[in-house]
N, C-alpha and C positions, 0 to 999 in steps of 0.2 A: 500580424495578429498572433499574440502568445496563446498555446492550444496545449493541455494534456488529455490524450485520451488513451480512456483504457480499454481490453480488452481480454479475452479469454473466459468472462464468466458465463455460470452456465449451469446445469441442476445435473449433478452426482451423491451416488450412497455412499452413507456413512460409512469411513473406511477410504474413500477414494482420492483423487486428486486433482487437482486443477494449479494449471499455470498463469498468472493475470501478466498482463503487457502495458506500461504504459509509456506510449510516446510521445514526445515533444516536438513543438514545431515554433517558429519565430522567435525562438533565442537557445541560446543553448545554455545548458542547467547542467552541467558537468563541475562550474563550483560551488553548486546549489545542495541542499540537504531535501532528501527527498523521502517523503514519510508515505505511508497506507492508512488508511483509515477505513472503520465502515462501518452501517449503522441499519440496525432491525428497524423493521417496523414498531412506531410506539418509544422507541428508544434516543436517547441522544445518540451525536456522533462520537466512538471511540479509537484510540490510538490500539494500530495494529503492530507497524513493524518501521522502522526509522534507518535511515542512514543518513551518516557525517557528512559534512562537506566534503571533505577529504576521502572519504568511502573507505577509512580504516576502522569506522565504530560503529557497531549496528547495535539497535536499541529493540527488544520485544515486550509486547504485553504477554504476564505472565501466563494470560490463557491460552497463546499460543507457542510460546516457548518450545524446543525441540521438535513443531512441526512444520511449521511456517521457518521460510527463507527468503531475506530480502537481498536482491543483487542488481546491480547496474552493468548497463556497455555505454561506454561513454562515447563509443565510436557512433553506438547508435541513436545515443540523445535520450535514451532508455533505462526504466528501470521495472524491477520484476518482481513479483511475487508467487513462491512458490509453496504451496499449499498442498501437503501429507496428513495421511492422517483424519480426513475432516469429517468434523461432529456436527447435529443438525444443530445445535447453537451455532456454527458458525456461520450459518446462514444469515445475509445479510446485502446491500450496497456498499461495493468496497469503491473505494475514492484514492487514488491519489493524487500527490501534493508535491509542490514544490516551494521552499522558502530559504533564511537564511536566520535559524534559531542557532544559536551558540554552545549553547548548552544540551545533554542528553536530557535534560527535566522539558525542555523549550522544544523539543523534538517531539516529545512525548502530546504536547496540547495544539489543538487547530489555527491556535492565537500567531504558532510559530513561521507559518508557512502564506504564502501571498497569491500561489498559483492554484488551481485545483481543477480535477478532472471533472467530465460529468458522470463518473460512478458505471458501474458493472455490478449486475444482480450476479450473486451466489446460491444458490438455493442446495441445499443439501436435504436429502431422505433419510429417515431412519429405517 
């Protein structure tokens, strides 16, 4: 059975940081593109942070641009999100994703990806 799960979310003030983990189990997703996603309450789901199959192109939403970083271990079947900086906007369910969109625009929409976590709450204070 193919599983992402994430972890690390968790409720911090404005200003702080948090690490999200999401690992994989019954395939491996090393030539997979693995994207973030996450979605307010009331809200659709939005594109957070992307990485290439190849894991030499990383793709951000501009609202998070310079503070969020997305990294993979491919040793570990893994990929990360690492969150500086954060605003009570960023509060939210973050989800990641695994698929095989080709493009940086295909990375960017939920259409692109086939796997998906069951989500990790964020919650940020101001």
């Amino acid at each position: 059975q193919v599983q992402l799960v994430e972890s690390g979310g968790g409720f911090v003030q404005a200003g702080g940081s948090l690490r999200l983990s999401c690992a994989a189990s019954g395939r491996t997703f090393n030539s997979y593109a693995r994207g973030w996603f996450r979605q307010a309450p009331g809200k659709e789901r939005e594109f957070v942070a992307a990485l290439s199959r190849t894991g030499a192109g990383t793709t951000y939403a501009d609202s998070v641009k310079g503070r969020f970083t997305i990294s993979r271990d491919s040793a570990k079947n893994s990929v990360y999100l690492q969150m500086n900086s954060l605003k009570p906007e960023d509060t939210a369910v973050y989800y990641c994703a695994a698929g095989l969109p080709v493009t940086a625009a295909q990375r960017m929409g939920t259409h692109g990806y086939d796997y998906w976590g069951q989500g990790t709450q964020v919650t940020v204070s101001s």
